[in-house]
VMD Tcl script that draws the C-alpha trace (Angstrom):
set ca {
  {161.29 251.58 180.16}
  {159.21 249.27 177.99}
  {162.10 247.49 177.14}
  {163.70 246.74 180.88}
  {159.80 245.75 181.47}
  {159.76 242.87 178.74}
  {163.95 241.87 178.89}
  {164.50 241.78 182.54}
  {167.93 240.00 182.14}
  {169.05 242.33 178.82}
  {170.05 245.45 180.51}
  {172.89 246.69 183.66}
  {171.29 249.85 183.87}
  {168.42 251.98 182.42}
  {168.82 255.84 181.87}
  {165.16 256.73 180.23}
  {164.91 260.55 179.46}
  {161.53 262.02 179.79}
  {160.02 258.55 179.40}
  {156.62 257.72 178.49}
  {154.45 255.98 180.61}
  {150.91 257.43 179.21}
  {150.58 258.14 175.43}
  {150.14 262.00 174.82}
  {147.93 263.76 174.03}
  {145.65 261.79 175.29}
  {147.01 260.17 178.71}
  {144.07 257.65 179.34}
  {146.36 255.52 176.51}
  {148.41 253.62 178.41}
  {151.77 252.52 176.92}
  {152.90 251.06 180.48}
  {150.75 249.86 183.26}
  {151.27 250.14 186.66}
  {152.29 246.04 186.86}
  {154.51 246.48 184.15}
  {156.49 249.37 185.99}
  {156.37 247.81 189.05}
  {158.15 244.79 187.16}
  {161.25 246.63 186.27}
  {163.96 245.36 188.21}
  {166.80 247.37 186.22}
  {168.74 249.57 188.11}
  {167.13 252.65 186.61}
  {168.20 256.26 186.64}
  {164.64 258.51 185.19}
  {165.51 262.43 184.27}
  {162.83 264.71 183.28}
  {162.40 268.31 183.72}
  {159.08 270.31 185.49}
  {158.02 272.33 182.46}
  {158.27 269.31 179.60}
  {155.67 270.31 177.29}
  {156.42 267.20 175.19}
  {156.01 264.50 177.53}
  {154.19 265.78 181.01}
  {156.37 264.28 183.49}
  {153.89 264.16 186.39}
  {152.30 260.79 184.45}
  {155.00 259.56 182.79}
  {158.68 260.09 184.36}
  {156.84 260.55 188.21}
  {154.81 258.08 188.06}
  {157.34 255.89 186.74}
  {160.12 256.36 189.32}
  {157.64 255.94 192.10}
  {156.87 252.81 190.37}
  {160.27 251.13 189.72}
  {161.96 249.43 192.76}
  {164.74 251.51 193.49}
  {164.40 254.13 190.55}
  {166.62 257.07 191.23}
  {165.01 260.45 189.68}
  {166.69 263.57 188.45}
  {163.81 266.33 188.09}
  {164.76 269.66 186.96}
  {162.99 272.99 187.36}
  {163.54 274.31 184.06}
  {166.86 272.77 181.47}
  {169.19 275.69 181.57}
  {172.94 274.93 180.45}
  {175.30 277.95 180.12}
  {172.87 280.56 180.75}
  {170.71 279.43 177.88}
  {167.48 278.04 178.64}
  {165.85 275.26 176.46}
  {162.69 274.03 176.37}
  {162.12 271.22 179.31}
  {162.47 268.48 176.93}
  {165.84 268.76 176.63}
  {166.52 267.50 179.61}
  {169.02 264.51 178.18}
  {171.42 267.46 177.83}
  {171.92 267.35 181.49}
  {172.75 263.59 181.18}
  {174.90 263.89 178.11}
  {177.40 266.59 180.31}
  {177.34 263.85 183.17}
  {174.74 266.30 185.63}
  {173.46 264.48 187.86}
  {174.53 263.16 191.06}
  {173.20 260.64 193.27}
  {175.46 260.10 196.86}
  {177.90 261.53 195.01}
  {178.30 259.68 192.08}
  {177.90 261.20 188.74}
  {174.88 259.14 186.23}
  {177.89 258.07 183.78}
  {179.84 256.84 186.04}
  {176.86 255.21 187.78}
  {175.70 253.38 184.48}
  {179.62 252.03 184.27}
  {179.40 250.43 188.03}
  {176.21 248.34 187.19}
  {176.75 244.59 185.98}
  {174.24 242.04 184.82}
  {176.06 239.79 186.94}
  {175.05 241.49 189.96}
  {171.67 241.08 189.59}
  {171.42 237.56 189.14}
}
mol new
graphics top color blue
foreach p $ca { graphics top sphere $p radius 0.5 }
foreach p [lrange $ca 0 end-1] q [lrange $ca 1 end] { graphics top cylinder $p $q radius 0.2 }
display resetview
């Protein structure tokens, strides 16, 4: 997220997994502010799961996607693939297997539509 906040014309799409907004363990450092969020205008995909004990998602990945114009978010419960449950950080393994879904289309194939092109 950093990144599509300081190279708005680098980047077609943005897939940050449990991103970091506010530096842990102490959240009052800021690594993004609010402005710099708000900035963003990557199309940008955010995935994070509930129970994250690495990287809280309610300040970070939340905050963030109600931040970004147009962020799409893929929150999950708990990351359970195969009957195996691993802990919440994991959540890129959802995005590696092509998960999520947004109006039907899957995130890979989503990433693969975008074009800097479009956006300027």
């Amino acid at each position: 997220m950093e990144m599509t906040s300081l190279y708005h014309d680098l980047f077609a799409a943005a897939v940050p997994i449990c991103g970091v907004v506010r530096n842990f363990p102490n959240p009052g450092n800021v690594v993004l502010t609010d402005a710099q969020l708000m900035s963003i205008n990557t199309p940008s995909w955010l995935v994070c799961s509930a129970d994250d004990p690495v990287v809280p998602p309610v300040d970070n990945t939340i905050r963030a996607s109600n931040l970004i114009p147009g962020a799409i978010i893929s929150e999950y419960e708990h990351v359970i693939w195969n009957g195996i449950t691993y802990v919440g950080h994991w959540s890129w393994i959802y995005v590696a297997r092509n998960n999520q879904q947004h109006h039907g289309q899957h995130i890979w194939q989503w990433m693969a539509s975008k074009r800097l092109s479009t956006r300027r």
